[in-house]
ZALUM-375574 format. One record per atom (N, C-alpha, C, CB): residue in three letters; z, y, x. Coordinates in steps of 0.02 Angstrom, whole numbers, plus 50000, padded with zeros to 5 digits. Glycine has a CB too. Example, Ala and Ser with C-alpha at 12.3 -4.5 7.8 and 13.67 -1.06 7.14 Angstrom:
BEGIN
ALA503904971650660
ALA503904977550615
ALA503904983550660
ALA504524977650565
SER503544988850642
SER503574994750684
SER503945000250645
SER502864997050704
END
This chain:
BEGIN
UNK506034978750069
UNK505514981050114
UNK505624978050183
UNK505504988850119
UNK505224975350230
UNK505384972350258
UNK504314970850306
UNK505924967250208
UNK504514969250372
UNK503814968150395
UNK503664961650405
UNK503654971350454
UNK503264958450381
UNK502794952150377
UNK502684952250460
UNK501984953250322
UNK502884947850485
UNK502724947850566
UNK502124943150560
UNK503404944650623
UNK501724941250528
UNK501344935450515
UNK500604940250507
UNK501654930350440
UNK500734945250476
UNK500224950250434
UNK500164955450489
UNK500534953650353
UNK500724957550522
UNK500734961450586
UNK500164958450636
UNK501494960950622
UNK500304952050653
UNK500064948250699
UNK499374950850677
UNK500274940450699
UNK498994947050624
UNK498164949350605
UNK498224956150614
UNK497834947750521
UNK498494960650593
UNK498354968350601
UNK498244969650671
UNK498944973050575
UNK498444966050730
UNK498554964550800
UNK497854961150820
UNK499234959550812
UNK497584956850776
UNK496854953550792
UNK497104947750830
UNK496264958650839
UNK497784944450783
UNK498014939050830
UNK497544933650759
UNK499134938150852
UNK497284929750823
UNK497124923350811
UNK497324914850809
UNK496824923950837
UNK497864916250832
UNK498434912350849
UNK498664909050918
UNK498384907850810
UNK498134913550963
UNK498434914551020
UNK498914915751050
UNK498294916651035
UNK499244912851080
UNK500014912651136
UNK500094919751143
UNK499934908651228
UNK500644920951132
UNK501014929951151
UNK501374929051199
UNK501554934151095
UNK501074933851250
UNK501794934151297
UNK502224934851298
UNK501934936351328
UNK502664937051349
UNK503554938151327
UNK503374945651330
UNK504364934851394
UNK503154949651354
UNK503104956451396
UNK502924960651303
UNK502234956551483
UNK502364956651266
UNK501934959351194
UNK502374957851164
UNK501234956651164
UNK502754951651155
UNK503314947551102
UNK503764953951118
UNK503704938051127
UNK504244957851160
UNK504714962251172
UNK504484968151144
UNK504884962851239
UNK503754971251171
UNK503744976551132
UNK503764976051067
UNK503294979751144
UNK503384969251015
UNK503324970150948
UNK504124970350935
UNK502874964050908
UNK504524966150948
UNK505354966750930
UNK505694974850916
UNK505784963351002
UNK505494978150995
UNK505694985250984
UNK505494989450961
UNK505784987751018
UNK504854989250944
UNK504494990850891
UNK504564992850784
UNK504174985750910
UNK504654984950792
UNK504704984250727
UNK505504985150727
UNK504354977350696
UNK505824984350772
UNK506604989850752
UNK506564997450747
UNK507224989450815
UNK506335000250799
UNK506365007850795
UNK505775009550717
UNK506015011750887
UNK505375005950699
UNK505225006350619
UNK505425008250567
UNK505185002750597
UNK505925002650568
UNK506204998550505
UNK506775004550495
UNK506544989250520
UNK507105006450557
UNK507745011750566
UNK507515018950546
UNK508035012150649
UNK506855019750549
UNK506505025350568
UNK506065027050477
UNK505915022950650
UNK506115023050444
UNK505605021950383
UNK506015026250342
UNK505445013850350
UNK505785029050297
UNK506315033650257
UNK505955032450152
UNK506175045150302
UNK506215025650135
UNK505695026450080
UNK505865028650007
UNK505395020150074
UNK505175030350001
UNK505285033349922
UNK504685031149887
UNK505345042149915
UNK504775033349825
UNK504065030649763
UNK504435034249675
UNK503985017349758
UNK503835034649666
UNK503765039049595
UNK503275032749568
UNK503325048649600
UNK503215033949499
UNK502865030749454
UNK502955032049386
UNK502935025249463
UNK502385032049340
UNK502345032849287
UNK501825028149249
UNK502285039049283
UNK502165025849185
UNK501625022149165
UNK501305026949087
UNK501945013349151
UNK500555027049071
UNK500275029049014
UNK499785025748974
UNK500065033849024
UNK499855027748921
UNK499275025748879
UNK498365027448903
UNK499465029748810
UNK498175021248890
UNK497565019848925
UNK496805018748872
UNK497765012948969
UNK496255021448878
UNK495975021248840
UNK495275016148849
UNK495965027248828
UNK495195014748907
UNK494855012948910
UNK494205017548979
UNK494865011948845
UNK494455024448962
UNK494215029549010
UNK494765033449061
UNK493875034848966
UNK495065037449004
UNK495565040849042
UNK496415038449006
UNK495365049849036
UNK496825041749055
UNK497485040649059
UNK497665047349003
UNK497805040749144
UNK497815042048939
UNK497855048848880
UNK498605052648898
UNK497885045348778
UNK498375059248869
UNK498735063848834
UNK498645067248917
UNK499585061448789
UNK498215065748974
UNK498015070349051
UNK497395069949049
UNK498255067549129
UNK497235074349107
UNK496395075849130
UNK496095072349159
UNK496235080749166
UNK496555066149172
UNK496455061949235
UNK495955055049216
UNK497285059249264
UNK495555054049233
UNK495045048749214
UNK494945044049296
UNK494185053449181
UNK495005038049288
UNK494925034149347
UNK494185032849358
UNK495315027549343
UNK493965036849407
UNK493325035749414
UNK493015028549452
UNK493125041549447
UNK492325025249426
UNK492075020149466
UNK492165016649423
UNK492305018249528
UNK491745010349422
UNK491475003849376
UNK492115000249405
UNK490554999549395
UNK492224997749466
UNK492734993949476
UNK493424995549454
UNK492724992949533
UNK493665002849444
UNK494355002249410
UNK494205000349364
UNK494785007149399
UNK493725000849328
UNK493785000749249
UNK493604992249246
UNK493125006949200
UNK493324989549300
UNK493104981449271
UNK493974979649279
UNK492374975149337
UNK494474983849317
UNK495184978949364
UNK495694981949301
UNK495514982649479
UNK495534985149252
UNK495864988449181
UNK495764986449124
UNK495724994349166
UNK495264983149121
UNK494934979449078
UNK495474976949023
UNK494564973949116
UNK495554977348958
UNK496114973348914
UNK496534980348907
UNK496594965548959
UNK496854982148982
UNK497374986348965
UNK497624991948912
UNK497404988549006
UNK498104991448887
UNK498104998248819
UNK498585002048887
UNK498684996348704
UNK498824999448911
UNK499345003748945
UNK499295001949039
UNK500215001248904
UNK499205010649071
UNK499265007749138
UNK500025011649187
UNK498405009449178
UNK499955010449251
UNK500735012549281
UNK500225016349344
UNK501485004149311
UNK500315021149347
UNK500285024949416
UNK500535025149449
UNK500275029249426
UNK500835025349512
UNK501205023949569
UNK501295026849623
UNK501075019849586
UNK501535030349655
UNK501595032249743
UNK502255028549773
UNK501715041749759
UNK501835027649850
UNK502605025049887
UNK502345027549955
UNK502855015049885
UNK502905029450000
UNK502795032250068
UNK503535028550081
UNK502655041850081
UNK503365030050167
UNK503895026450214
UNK504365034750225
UNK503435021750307
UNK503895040150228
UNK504125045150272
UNK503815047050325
UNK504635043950289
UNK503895054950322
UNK503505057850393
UNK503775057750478
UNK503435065850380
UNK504375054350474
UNK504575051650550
UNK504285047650551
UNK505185049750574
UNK504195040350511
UNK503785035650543
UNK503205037850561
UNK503675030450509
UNK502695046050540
UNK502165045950575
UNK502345050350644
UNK501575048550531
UNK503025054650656
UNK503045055950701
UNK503215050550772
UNK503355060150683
UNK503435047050749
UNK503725039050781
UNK502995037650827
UNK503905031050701
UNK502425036050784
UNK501805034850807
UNK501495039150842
UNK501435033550766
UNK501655045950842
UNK501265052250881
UNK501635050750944
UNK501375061150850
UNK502255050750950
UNK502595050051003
UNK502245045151040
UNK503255048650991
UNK502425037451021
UNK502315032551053
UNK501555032851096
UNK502405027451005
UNK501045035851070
UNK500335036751092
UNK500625041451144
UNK499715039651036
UNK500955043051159
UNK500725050051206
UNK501105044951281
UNK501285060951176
UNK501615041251247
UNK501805037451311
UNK501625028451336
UNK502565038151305
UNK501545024751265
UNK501275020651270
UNK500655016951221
UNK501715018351281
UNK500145018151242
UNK499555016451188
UNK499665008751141
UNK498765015751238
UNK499865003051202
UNK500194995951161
UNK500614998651094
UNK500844990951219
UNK501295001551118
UNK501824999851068
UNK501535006051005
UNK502775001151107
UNK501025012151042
UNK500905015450973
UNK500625010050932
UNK500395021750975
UNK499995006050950
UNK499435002050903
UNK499844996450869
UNK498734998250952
UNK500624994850892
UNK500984988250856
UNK501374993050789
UNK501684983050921
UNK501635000050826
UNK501925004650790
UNK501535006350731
UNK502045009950829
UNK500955007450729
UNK500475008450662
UNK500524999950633
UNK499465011650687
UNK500114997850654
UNK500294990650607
UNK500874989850579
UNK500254984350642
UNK501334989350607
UNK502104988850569
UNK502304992350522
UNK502614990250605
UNK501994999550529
UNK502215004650485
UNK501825002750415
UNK502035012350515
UNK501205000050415
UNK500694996550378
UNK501134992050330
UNK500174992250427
UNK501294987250381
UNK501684980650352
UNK502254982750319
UNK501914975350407
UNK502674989950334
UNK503104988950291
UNK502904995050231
UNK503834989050327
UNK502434998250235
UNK502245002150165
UNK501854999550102
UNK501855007650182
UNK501524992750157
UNK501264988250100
UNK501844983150076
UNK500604983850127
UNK502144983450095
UNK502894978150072
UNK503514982250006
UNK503494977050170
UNK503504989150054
UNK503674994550004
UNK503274994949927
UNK503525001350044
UNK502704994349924
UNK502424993949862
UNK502354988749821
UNK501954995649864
UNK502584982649858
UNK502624976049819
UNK503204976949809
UNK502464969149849
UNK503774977649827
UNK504304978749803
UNK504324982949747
UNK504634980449844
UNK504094988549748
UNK504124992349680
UNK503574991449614
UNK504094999549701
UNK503044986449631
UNK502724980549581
UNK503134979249544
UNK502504974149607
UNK503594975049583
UNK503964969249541
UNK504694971849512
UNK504104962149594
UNK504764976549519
UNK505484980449498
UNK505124981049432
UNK505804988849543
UNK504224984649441
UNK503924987749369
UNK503764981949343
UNK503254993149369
UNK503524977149349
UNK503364969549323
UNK504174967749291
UNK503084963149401
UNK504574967749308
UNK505354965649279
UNK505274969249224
UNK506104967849322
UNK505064976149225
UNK505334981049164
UNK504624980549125
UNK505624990349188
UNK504184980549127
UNK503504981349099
UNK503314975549072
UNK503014983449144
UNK503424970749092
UNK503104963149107
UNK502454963449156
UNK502844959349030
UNK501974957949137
UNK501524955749186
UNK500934961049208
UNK501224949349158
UNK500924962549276
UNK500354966749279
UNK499814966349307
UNK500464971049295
UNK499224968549301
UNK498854966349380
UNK498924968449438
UNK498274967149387
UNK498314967849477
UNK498624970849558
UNK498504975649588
UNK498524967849609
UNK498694978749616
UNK498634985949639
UNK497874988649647
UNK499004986649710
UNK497754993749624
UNK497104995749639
UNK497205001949664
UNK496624995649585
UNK496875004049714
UNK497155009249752
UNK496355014749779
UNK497675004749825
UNK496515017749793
UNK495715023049781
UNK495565022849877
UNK495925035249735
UNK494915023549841
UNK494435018949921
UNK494145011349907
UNK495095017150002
UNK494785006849859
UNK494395000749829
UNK493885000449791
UNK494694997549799
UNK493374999749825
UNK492554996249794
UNK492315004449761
UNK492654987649706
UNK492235006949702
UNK492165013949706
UNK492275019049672
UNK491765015049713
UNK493045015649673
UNK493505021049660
UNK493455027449720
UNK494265017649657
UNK493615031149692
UNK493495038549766
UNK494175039849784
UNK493095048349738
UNK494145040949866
UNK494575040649898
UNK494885048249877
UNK494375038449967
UNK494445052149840
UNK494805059949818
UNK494985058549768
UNK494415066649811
UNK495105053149724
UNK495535054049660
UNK496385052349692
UNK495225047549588
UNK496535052149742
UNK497085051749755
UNK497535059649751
UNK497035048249817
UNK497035066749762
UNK497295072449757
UNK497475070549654
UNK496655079749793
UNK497245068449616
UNK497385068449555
UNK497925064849535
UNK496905066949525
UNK497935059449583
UNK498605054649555
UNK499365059249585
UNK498555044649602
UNK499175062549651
UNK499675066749663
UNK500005072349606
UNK499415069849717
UNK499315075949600
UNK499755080149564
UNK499845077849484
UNK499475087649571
UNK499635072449453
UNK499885068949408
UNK500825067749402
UNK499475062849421
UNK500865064549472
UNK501665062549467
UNK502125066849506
UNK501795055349495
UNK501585071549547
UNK502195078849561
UNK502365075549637
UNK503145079649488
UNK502095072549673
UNK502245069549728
UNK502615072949770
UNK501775067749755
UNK502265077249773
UNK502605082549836
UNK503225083849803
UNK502165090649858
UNK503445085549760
UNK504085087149739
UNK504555080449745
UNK504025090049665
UNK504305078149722
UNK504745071749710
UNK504905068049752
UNK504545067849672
UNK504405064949811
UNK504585060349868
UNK504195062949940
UNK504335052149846
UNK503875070249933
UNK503785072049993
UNK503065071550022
UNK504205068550027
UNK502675067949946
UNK501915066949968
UNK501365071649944
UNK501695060249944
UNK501025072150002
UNK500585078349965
UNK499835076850014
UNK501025088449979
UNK499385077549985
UNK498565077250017
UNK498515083450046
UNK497885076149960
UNK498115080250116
UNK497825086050169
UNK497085087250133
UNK497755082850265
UNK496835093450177
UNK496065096350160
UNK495755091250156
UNK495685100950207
UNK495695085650182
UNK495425080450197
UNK495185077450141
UNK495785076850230
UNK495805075550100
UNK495875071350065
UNK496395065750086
UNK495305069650054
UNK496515065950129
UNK497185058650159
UNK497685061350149
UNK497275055550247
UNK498205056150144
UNK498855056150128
UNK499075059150187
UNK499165049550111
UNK499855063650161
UNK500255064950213
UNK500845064550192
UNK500155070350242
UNK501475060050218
UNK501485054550259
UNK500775051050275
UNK501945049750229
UNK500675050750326
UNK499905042950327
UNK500295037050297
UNK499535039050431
UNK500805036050313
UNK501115029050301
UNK501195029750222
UNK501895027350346
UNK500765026750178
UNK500935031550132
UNK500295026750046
UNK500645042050179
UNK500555026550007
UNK500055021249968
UNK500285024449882
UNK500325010349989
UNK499545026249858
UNK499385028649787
UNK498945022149760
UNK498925036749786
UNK499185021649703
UNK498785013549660
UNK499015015449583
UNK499265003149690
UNK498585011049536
UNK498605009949472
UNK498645003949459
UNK498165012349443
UNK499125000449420
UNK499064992949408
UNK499044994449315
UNK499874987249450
UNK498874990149297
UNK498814988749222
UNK499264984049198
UNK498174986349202
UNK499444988149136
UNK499964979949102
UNK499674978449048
UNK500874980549075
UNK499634971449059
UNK499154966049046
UNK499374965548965
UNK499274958349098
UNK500214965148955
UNK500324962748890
UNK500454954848873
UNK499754964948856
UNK500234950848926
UNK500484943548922
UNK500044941448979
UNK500354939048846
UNK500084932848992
UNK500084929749066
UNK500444929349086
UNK499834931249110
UNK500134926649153
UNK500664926649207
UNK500754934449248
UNK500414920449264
UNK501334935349291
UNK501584939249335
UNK501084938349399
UNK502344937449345
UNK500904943949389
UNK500464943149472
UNK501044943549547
UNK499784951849482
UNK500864937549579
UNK501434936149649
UNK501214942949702
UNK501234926449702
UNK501824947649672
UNK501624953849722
UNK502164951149798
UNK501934963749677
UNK502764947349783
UNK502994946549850
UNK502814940349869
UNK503694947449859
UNK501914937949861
UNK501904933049888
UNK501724934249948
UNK501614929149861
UNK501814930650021
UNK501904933550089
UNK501104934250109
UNK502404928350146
UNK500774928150073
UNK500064925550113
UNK499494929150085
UNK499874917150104
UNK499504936350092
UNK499204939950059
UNK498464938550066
UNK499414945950071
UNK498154934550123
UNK497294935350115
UNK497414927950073
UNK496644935450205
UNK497594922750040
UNK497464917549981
UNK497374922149938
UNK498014912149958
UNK497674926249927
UNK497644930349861
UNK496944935449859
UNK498364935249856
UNK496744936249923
UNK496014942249925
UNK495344939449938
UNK496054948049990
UNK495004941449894
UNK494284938649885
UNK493914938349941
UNK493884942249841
UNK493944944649990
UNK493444947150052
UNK493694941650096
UNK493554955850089
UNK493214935250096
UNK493134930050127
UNK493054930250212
UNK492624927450093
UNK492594937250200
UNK492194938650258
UNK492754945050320
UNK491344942650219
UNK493154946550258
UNK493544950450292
UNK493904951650371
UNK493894949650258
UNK493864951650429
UNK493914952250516
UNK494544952550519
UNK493564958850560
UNK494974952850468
UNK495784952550497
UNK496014946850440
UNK496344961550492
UNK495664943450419
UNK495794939150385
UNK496324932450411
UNK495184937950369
UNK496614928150390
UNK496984922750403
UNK496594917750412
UNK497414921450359
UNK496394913750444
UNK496004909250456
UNK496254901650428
UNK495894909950526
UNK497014902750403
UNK497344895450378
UNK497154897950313
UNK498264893050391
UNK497184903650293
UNK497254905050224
UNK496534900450157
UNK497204914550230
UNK496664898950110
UNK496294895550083
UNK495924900850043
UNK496604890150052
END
């Protein structure tokens, strides 16, 4: 686990504009008091897949797009990963005294919960074989409330501390629920590949990489 200072930068709305020394210092102290500050964990389970629901539970992935990104699968892996609820106290703090290092402080925390879950991809890709790529609820229209289902599917709160507000959002915020599918053969999808917008379709996307192909 570790933060993409490259991926930070776009989360920043850097364009590849010159950084000062004054922005260059805060991101440094920043992404240390993070990294020191991150506390991580993750659960996962993988099940038999039907095509609808995740057999032998109640749990059905709702929306045309999980089911087009499942497609093939007999078998899928459920997933949670969080950093921890200091890193969101880390961020409450920082807003109350400096608005800069809070807005680098959220990005970072970003960069390393999305790094946290590629890491635990490819631990499940070692043991599973090849899978696809994370699909995570809020993507295309999947519902952002099937995440209360994946919780209490894998017992979150018990297990690593994660549990959904009234809302529906995660608490930790820093904090990522997904389903990947195993494929059964292919290739390994490059979860620690660094250049994550080559790999994402949304062309049009505003924090996009502009080298990226």
């Amino acid at each position: 686990m570790k933060i993409n200072r490259r991926e930070l930068l776009r989360y920043l709305g850097w364009k590849g504009q010159d950084i000062d020394t004054g922005t260059q210092k805060a991101i440094d102290e920043v992404c240390s008091s993070c990294t020191l500050t991150a506390r991580p964990a993750h659960t996962a389970k993988a099940f038999d897949y039907d095509g609808e629901t995740l057999v032998g539970t109640d749990f059905t992935p709702q929306g045309n797009d999980i089911r087009r990104h499942l497609e093939g699968c007999a078998k899928v892996i459920v997933l949670a990963v969080t950093i921890g609820v200091e890193t969101d106290r880390l961020i409450d703090r920082l807003f109350a005294s400096s608005a800069q290092k809070a807005v680098i402080a959220d990005s970072a925390a970003s960069c390393l919960v999305e790094s946290l879950a590629d890491d635990v991809c490819d631990e499940l890709q070692r043991k599973y074989g090849p899978l696809t790529a994370r699909f995570s609820c809020g993507y295309g229209d999947f519902p952002i409330s099937a995440q209360r289902g994946i919780c209490a599917l894998l017992s979150t709160d018990t297990r690593i501390g994660l549990c959904v507000d009234a809302g529906g959002s995660l608490v930790p915020r820093k904090s990522i629920t997904a389903i990947v599918g195993i494929k059964g053969g292919g290739k390994p999808f490059p979860f620690s590949q660094t250049d994550k917008c080559a790999l994402c379709g949304n062309k049009d996307c505003t924090a996009r990489d502009t080298e990226s192909k």
